[in-house]
C-alpha positions as CSV (number, residue, x, y, z in Angstrom):
1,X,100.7,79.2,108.9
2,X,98.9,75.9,108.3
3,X,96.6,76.8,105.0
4,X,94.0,74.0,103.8
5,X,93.4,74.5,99.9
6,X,89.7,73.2,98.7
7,X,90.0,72.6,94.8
8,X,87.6,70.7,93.1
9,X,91.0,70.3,90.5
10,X,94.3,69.8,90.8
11,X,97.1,68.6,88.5
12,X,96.7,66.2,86.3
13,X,93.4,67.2,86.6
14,X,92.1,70.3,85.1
15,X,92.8,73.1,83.5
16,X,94.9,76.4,84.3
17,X,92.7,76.9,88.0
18,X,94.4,73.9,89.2
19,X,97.8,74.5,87.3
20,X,97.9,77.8,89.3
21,X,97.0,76.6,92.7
22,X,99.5,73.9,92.3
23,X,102.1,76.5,91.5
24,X,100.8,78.8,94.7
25,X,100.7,76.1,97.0
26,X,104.4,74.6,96.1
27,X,105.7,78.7,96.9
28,X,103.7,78.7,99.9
29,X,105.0,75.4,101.1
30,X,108.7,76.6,101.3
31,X,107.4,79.1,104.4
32,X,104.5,77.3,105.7
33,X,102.5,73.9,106.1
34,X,100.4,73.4,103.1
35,X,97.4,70.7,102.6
36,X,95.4,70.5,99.1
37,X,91.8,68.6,99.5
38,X,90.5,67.9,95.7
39,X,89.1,65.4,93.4
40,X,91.0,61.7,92.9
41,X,89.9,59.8,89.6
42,X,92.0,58.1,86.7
43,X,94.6,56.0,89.2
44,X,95.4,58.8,91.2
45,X,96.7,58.0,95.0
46,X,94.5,59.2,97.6
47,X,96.9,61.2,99.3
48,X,100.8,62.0,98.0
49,X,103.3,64.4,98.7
50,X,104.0,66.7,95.7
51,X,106.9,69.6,96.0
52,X,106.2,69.7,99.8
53,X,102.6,69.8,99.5
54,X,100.5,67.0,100.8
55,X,97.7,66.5,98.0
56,X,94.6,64.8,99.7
57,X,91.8,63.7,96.9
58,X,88.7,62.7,97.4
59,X,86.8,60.0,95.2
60,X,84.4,61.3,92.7
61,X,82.2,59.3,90.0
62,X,82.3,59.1,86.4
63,X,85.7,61.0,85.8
64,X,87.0,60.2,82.2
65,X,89.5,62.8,80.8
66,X,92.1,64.5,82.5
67,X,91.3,68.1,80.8
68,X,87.2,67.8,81.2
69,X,84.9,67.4,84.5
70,X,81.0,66.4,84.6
71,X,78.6,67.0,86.5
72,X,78.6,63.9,88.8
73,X,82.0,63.9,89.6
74,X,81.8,67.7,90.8
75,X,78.7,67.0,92.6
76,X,80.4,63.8,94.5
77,X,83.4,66.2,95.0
78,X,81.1,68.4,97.0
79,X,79.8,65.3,98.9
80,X,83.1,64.0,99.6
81,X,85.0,66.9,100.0
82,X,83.0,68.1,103.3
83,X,83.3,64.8,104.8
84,X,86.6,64.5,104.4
85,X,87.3,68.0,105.3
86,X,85.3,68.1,108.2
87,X,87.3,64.7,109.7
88,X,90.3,66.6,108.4
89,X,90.0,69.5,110.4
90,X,88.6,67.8,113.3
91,X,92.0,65.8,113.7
92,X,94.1,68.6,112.6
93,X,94.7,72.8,113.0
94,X,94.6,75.2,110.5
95,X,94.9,78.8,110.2
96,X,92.8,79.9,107.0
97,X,91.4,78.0,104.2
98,X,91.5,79.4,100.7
99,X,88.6,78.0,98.7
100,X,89.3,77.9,94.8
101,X,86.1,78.1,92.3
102,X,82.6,79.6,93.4
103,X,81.3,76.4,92.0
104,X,81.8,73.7,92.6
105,X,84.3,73.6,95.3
106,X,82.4,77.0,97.5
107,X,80.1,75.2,99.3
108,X,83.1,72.6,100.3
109,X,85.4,75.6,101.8
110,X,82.1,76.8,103.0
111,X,81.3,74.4,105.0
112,X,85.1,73.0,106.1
113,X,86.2,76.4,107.3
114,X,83.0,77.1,109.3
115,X,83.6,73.3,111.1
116,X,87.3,74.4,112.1
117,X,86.2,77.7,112.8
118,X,88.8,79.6,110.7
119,X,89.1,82.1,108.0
120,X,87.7,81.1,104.5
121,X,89.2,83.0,101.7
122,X,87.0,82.6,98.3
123,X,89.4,82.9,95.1
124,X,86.8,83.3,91.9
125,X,88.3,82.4,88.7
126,X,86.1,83.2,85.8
127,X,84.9,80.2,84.3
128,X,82.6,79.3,87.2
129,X,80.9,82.5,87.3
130,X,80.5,83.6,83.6
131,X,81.3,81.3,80.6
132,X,79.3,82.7,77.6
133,X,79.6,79.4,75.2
134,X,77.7,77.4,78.5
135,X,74.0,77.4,78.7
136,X,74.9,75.7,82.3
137,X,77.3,78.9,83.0
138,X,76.2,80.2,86.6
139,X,75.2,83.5,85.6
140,X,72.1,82.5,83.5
141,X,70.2,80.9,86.0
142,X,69.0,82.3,89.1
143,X,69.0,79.5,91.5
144,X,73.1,79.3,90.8
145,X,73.5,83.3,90.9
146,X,71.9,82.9,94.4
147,X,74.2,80.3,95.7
148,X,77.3,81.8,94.4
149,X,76.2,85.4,96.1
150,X,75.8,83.1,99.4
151,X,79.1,81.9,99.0
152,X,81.0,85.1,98.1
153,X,79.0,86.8,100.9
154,X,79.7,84.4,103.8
155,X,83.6,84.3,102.9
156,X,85.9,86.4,104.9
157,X,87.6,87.7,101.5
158,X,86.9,87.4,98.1
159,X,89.9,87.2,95.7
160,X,89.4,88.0,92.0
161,X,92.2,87.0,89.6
162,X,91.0,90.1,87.4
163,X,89.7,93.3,87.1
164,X,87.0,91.2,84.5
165,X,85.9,88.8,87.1
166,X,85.8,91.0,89.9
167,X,83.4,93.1,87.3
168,X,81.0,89.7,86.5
169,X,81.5,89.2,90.5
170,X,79.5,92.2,91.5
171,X,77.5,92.5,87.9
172,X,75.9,89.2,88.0
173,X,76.3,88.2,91.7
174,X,77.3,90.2,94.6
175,X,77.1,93.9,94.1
176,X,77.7,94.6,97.7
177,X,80.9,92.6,97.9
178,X,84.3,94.1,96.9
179,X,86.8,91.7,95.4
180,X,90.7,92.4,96.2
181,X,92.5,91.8,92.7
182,X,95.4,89.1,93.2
183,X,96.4,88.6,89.3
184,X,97.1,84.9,88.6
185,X,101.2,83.9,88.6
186,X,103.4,81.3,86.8
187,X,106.6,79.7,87.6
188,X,109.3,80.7,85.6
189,X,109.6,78.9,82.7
190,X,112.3,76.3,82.7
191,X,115.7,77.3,80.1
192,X,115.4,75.3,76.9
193,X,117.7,74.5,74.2
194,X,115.0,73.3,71.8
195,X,115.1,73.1,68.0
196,X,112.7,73.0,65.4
197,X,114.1,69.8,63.9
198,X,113.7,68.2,67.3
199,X,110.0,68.7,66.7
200,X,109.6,67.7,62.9
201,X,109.6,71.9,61.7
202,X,112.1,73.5,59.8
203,X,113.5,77.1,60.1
204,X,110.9,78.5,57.0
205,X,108.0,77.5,58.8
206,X,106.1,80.1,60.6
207,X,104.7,78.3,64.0
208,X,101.1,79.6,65.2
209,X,100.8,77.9,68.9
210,X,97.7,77.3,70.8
211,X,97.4,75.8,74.4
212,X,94.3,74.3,76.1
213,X,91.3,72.3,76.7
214,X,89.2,71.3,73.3
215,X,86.6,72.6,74.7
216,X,83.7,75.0,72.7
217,X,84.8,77.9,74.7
218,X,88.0,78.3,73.5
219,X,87.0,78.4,69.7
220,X,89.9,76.4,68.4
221,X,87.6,75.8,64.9
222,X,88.6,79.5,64.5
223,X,91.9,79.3,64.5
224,X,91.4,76.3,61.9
225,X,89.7,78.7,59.3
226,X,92.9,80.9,60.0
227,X,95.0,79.0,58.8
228,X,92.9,78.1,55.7
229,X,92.2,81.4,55.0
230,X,95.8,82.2,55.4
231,X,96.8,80.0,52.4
232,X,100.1,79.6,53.1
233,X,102.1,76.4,53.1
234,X,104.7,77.7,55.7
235,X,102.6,78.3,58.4
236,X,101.9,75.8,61.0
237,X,99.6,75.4,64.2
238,X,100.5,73.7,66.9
239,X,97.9,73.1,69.7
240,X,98.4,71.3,72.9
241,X,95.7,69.7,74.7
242,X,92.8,67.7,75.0
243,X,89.3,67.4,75.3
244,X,86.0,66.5,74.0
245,X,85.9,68.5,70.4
246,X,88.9,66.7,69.6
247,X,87.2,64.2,66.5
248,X,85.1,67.4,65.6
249,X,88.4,69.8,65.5
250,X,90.0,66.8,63.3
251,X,87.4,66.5,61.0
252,X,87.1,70.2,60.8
253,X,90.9,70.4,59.5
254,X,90.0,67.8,56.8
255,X,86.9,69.7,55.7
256,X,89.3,73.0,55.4
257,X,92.0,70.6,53.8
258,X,94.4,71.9,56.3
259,X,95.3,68.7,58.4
260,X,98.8,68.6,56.9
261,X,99.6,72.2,58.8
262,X,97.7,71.7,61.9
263,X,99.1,69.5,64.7
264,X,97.2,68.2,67.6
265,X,99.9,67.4,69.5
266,X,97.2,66.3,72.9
267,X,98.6,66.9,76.5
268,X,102.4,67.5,77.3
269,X,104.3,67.7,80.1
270,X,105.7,71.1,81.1
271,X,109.5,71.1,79.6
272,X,107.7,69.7,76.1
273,X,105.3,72.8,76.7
274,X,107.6,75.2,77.2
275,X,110.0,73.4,74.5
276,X,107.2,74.2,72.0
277,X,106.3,77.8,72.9
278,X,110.3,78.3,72.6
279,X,110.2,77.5,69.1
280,X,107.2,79.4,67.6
281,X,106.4,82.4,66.4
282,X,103.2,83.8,67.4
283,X,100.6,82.3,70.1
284,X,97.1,82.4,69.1
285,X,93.5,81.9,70.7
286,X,90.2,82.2,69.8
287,X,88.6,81.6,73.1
288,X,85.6,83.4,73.6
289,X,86.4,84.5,77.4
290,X,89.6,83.8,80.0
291,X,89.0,85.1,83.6
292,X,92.7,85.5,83.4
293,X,94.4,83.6,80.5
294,X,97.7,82.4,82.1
295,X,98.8,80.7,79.2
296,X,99.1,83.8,77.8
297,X,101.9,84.8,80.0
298,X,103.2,81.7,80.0
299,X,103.9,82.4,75.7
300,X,104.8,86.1,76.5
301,X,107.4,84.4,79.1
302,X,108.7,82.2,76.3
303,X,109.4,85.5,74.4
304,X,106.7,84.8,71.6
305,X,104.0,87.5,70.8
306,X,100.4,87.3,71.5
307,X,97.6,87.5,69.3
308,X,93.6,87.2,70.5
309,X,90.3,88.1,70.7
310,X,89.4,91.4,73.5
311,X,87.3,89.7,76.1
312,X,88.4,88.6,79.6
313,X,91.0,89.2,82.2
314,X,94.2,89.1,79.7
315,X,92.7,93.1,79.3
316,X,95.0,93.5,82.5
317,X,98.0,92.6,80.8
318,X,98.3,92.9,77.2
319,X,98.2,95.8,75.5
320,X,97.6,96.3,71.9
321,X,100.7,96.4,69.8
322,X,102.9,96.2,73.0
323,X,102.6,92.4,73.6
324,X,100.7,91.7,70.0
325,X,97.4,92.4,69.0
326,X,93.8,92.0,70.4
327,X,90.9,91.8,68.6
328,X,87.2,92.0,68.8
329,X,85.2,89.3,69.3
330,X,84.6,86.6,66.6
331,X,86.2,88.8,64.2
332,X,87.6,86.3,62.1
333,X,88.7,88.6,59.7
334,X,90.7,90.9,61.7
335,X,91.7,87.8,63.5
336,X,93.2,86.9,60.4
337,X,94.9,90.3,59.3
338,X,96.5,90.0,62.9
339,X,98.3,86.7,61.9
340,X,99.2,88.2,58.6
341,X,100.9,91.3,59.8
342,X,102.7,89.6,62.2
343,X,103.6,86.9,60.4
344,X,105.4,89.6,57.6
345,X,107.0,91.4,60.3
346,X,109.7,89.2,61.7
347,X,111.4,92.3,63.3
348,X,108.4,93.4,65.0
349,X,108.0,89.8,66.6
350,X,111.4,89.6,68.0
351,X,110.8,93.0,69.5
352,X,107.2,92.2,71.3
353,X,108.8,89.0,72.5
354,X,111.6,91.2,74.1
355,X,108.9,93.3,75.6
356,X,106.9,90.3,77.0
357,X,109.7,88.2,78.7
358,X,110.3,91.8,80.0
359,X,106.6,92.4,81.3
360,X,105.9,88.8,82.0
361,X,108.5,88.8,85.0
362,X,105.6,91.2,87.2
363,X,103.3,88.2,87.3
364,X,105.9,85.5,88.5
365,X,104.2,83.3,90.9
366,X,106.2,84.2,94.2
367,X,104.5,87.6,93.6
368,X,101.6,86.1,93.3
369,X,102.1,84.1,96.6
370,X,103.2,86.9,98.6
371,X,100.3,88.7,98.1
372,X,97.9,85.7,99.1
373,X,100.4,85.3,101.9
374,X,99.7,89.0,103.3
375,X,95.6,88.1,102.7
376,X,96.0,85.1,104.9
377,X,97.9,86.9,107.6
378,X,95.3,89.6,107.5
379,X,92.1,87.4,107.5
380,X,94.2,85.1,110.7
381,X,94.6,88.7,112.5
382,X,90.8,90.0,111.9
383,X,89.2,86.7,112.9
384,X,91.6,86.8,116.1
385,X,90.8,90.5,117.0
386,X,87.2,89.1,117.0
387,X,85.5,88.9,120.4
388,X,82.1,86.5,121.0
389,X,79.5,88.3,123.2
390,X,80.1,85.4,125.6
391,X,83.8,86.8,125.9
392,X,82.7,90.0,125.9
393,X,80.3,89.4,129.1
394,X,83.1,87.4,130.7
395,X,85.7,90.5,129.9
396,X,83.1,93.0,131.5
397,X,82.4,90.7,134.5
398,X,86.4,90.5,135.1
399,X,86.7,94.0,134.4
400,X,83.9,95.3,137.4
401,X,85.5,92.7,139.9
């Protein structure tokens, strides 16, 4: 097949919906011709081949972080993205293109798809249908719902990446439409030799880790007044990434007098990532909704147990004192009771890490791809089966001769 992605992201850029269509499309690419169109800012080349993928980006304005998007550079990726699409797939074939994100990068596969006259299969990922810390999240105003319902309507197929979105899909959106559930995949983490010492800990401290944007939806200032109220010299907490509540987050830690045990350690590449899940003990969020959470398999890959609050699509996969703990919603204080009992339990961490490199092995991403790969063959066959009523007159015509 020759598949077109549309991603508004795509690493660097973004977060874990452009970490996972990079891993998707690099599987893909070992059976089939793969083309990415998304966003170019910071220095980025206009067009590069990456693990067999060739990576076309668009320009978009005002671009200034890595982790974090704005509104004028998604709207100029929308702009830019049907125009070079549409030359794209004037001067080239394709078979299907899979649009990631509702918003902003649905009407771009939209519109592409409909101008090559292919498939066009929607993948929703949470955030841009339902982000509860967002007044600007689409499901509060009605002039978004409507476009999104357009969107998910007009596709071929819908893909959820959880039971949770497909449930804000059709709560919120599209009633009518029914999702097919393709859980999110990672690649398997690389084999590390890391030690503490290597990263400045030492074998009595207890290592919370966090991963992901700074952003208010993840809550990290929770995880801060953890570790305050946790009151214990030993434990540490690590988190990696970036983004704009950074210099609030520091000045948070200084209020709480807990800067010496918190680390903002900003973005890593993947070996130092998986290096740092390798050595700690428990991973930890606070974020107030994930429409999948795939850093949490990521830590449950790395062996390390899971603890964090009960809403969004990590439901699908963690179960309570299997992989770790969940916990309600902005329940600090049982948040807190989590991190105490595992921390006192050494035993029972070693043996949920066991379980979750165990249970993290079903969401590997050349699952993941094969079931995308049996959409896209499905959605090629339909649209082929398809007869126009021009064809049909002509068929009939032949047929009476």
């Amino acid at each position: 097949m020759r598949i077109l992605f549309c991603n508004y992201e795509y690493p660097p850029l973004g977060g874990g919906g452009g970490v996972v269509n990079a891993a998707l499309a690099t599987e893909l690419a070992k059976r089939h011709d793969v083309t990415v169109l998304t966003s170019r800012a910071l220095g980025l080349p206009a067009e590069s081949v990456e693990g067999n993928v060739r990576v076309i980006r668009v320009p978009v304005l005002f671009r200034r972080r890595h982790a974090v998007a704005n509104f004028p550079s998604m709207l100029a990726y929308v702009i830019a993205g049907v125009l070079r699409g549409r030359a794209l797939v004037r001067a080239e074939e394709f078979d299907v293109v899979n649009t990631h994100f509702a918003l902003p990068t649905g009407p771009v596969g939209h519109m592409v798809s409909r101008a090559a006259g292919v498939p066009n299969v929607l993948s929703v990922h949470g955030g841009d249908l339902y982000d509860p810390s967002k007044f600007s999240s689409a499901h509060r105003h009605a002039s978004l719902r409507a476009c999104v319902s357009r969107l998910a309507r007009a596709a071929d197929r819908v893909v959820a990446q959880s039971l949770d979105t497909e449930e804000n899909l059709r709560h919120f959106f599209a009633p009518d439409v029914k999702a097919e559930v393709i859980p999110l995949g990672i690649a398997e983490p690389p084999v590390t030799a890391a030690a503490r010492r290597d990263h400045g800990f030492g074998d009595d401290d207890v290592l919370l880790v966090s991963i992901g944007r700074l952003v208010r939806r993840k809550s990290v200032e929770h995880l801060l007044d953890v570790v305050a109220e946790l009151r214990d010299e030993r434990v540490k907490l690590l988190l990696i990434g970036d983004g704009p509540q950074l210099p609030f987050l520091r000045d948070q830690a200084r209020r709480l007098r807990v800067e010496s045990r918190v680390r903002f350690l900003g973005m890593v590449d993947e070996r130092t990532k998986f290096e740092l899940l390798s050595i700690s003990d428990i991973y930890v969020s606070a974020s107030q909704h994930e429409g999948f959470g795939l850093v949490f398999l990521e830590a449950m890959a790395s062996g390390v147990p899971v603890i964090c609050y009960d809403r969004g699509g990590q439901r699908d996969f963690l179960t309570e004192g299997r992989n770790g703990h969940l916990v309600a919603r902005n329940d600090k204080a049982a948040l807190v009771e989590a991190c105490r009992r595992l921390i006192a339990a050494p035993e029972q961490r070693a043996e949920m890490g066991r379980v979750n490199r165990q249970d993290a092995r079903q969401f590997y991403i050349d699952r993941c791809a094969r079931r995308y790969e049996e959409l896209f063959e499905s959605v090629i066959r339909a649209r082929a089966m398809e007869v126009s009523p021009a064809e049909g007159a002509e068929h009939a015509a032949g047929s009476a001769k």
